[in-house]
N, C-alpha and C positions, 0 to 999 in steps of 0.2 A: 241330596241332589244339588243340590244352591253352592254345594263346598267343590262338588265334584266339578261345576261350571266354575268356578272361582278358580280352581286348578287349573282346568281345561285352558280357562283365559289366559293364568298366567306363564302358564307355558308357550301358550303362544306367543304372547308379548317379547318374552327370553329370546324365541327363535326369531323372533322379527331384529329386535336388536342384533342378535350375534351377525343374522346377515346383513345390516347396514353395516357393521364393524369391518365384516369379510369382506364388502365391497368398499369402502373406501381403506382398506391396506390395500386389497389388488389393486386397486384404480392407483397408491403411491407407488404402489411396485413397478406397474406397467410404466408410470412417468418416468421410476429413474433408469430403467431398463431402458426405456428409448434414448433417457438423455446420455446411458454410458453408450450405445449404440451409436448416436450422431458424433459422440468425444469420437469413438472409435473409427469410423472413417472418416474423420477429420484429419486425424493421423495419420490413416494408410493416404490419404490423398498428399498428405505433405512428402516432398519429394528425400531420397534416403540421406543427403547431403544436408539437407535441414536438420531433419532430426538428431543428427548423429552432434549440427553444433551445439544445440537445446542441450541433450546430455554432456557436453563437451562444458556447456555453461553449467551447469548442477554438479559436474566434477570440480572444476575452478572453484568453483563458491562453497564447496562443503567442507575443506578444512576452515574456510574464514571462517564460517555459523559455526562450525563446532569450536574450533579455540580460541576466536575472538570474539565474537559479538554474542554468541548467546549468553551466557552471563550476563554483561553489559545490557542486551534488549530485556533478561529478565526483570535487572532492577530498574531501570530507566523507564518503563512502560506499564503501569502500576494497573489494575483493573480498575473497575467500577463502582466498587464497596468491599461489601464482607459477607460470605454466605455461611450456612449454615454446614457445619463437617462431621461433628459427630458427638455421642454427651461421654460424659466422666462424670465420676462420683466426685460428691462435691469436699474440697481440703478448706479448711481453716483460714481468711483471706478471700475468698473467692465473693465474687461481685453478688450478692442475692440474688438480683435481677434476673441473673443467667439462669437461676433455677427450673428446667424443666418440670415443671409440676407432675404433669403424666405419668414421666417414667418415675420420677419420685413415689408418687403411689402407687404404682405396681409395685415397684424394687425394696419398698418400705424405709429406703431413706435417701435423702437429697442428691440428685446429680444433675448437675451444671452443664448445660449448651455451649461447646465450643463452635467458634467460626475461624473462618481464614478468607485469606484477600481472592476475591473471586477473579480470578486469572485473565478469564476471556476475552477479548479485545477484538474490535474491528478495524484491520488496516487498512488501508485506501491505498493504493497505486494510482496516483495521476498520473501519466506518461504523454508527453509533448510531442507526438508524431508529425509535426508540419517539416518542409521539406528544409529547415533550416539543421536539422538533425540529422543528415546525410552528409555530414559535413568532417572531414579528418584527416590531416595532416599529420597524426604522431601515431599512435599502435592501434588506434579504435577509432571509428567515427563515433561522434555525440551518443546517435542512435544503440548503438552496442556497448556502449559505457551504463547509457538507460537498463538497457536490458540486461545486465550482467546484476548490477546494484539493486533491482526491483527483487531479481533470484535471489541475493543476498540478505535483504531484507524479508522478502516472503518466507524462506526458507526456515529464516529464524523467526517469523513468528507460528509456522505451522509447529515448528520445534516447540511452542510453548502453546500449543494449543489453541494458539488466537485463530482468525477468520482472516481469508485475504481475497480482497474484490481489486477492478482493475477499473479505470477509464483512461481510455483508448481519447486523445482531444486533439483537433488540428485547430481550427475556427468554427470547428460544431462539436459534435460530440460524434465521435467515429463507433464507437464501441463499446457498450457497457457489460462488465463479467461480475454477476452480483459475487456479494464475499461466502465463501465456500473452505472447508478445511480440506485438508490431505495434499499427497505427493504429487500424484496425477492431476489434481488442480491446478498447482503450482506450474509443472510443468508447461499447462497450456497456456497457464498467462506469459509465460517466459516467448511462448511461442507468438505469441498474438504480438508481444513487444516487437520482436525482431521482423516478424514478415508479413504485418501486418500493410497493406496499401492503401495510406490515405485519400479520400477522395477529393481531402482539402489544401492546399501548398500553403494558406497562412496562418496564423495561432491567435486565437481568441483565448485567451486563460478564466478572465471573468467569466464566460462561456459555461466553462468546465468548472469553477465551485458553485456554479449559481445552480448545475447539475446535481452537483455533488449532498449540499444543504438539501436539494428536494426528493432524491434517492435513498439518501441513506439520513434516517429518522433519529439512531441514537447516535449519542457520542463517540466519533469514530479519530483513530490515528492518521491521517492523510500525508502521504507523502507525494510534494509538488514537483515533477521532475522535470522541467526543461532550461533550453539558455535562457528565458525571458524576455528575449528581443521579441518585445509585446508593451502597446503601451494600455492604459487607465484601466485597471483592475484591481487600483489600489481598495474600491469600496467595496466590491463583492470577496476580497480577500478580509478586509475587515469583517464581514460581514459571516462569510465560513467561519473565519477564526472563533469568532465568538460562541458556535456551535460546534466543534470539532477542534482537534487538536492538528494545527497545520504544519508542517515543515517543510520549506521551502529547498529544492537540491537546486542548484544551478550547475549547469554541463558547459566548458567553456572548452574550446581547441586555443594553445598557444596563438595559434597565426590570428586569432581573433582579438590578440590584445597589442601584437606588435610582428611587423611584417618585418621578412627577411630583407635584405640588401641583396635582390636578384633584377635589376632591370627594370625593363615598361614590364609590365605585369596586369591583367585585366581580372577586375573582379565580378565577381553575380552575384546577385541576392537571390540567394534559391528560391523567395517565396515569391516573389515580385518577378524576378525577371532583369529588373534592372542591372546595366553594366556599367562600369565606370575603369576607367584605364588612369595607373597607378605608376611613378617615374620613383620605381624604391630606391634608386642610386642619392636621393634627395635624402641626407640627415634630415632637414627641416623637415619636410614631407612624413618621414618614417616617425620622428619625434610627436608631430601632432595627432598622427591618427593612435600611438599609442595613449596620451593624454585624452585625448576623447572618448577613447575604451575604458582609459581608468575612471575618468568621470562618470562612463555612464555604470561601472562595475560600484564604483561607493553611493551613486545614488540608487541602485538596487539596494543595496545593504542598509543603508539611512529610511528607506523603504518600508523593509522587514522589523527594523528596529522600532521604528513610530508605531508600527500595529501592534510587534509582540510576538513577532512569527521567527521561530527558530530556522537559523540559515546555515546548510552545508554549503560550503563552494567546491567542486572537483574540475580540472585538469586531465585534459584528453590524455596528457602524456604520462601523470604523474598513475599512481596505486590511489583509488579510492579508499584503499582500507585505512590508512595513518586520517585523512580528517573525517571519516564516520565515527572513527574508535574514537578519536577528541572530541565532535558532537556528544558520544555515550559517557565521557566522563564527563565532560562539561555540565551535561544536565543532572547526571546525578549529583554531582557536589551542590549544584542549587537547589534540588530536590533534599538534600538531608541540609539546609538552612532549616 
């Protein structure tokens, strides 16, 4: 009788458990159903003209990740460690240590634990939205130079199976997309870059890694994407860096480094507001605002060097592909030192 109630019990137990199990899978299930549910008319709400550029940008950028960079991001961007892959029977040479015991005595003689470089990686999207990024005078403005190079980037790391999150920063934090794999991910951060409406016109960047250090806990690849016309953030970038692996983009339009020879000419500062009227017939004139540009472009760069923080520079007018692919070789030839 006493076995039969011991049975009794523990069958009920069984069924208690299996339906906690069933309720918290439905309960993950209904989450992501509703979260592809909101993805989804989020989309239908974006108007046909948008979307068609989103894919227009995913067309652009997929020969570069296919025959330039992915290669390049795979060896350049190393995982975490070393996981555990699979055992083999143990050769002559082979480390002891490695010895699986276990399967060894089952199998009745030694095999060895292989591992490999565990892949996965967390990429970071910083993207610069303050209103100075609306800015362009050659084929693209700032803002759609961002947005083209984050697809570039995302796209090659979704190719390798890494994680890709976004922050959306003006002088607060506009937007946080935690890091997510897949196409359909990717895509929407693509989308969030380009049509996204900041609430903010100025750039705090300190702002956005003092975010970034408290969001995201493990060691993540962060790529910093705006002009930098931002001052004192040199210590909260010290201070990322030393938890995350930073790389600093900088988006510059030519006309930002040296104005043309067109006359009175009036300028704005997008974020501020401020104007100022500009006599560019004046070599003198024209010569020192470009010297003041250069000045303050090397002391960016003097900058990034003092911390340790790897720096792309790209040009509205120019292909970002020629200095990303030189950033990917550059680091790897430091990385096999």
């Amino acid at each position: 009788m006493n076995q039969i109630i011991l049975i009794a019990l523990g069958i009920g137990f069984l069924l208690v458990i299996a339906a906690i199990v069933w309720y918290f899978r439905h309960l993950r299930e209904l989450e992501r159903s509703t979260k592809q549910m909101v993805e989804s008319r989020e989309e239908q709400a974006l108007p046909k003209e948008l979307l068609k550029k989103v894919k227009q940008i995913e067309i652009n950028t997929r020969n570069v990740v296919n025959e330039v960079f992915s290669g390049e991001y795979h060896s350049v961007f190393k995982g975490r460690g070393m996981e555990f892959a699979e055992v083999r029977e143990y050769q002559p040479g082979d480390d002891v240590r490695l010895i699986d015991w276990n399967v060894s005595a089952r199998m009745g003689h030694p095999y060895v634990k292989i591992f490999e470089e565990e892949r996965e990686l967390t990429v970071m999207l910083m993207v610069d939205v303050s209103s100075s990024g609306n800015f362009g005078t050659a084929q693209q403005f700032k803002r759609e130079v961002a947005a083209e190079l984050s697809a570039v980037l995302a796209f090659s790391a979704i190719k390798n199976n890494d994680k890709v999150g976004l922050i959306i920063f003006s002088d607060r934090i506009e937007k946080f997309i935690p890091p997510r794999k897949g196409r359909t991910h990717v895509l929407r951060v693509i989308r969030e870059i380009l049509f996204y409406k900041p609430r903010e016109a100025t750039t705090n960047i300190g702002e956005a890694l003092e975010f970034l250090s408290r969001v995201i806990k493990r060691k993540s690849t962060a790529f910093l994407i705006s002009d930098f016309l931002a001052e004192d953030f040199k210590q909260p970038l010290q201070i990322a860096n030393k938890k995350h692996d930073i790389i600093a983009v900088s988006i510059t339009d030519p006309r930002e480094i040296s104005l043309p020879e067109a006359g009175m000419i009036e300028l704005e500062d997008a974020e501020t507001g401020e104007t100022v009227v500009i006599d560019t017939t004046s070599a003198q004139i024209r010569d020192e605002f470009h010297l003041k540009a250069m000045e303050q472009q090397n002391k960016l760069k003097s900058l990034f060097q003092s911390i340790g923080v790897d720096h792309i520079n790209i040009l509205t007018n120019q292909s970002y592909v020629e200095p990303v692919n030189k950033f990917f070789k550059m680091r790897a030839r430091r990385m096999a030192l």
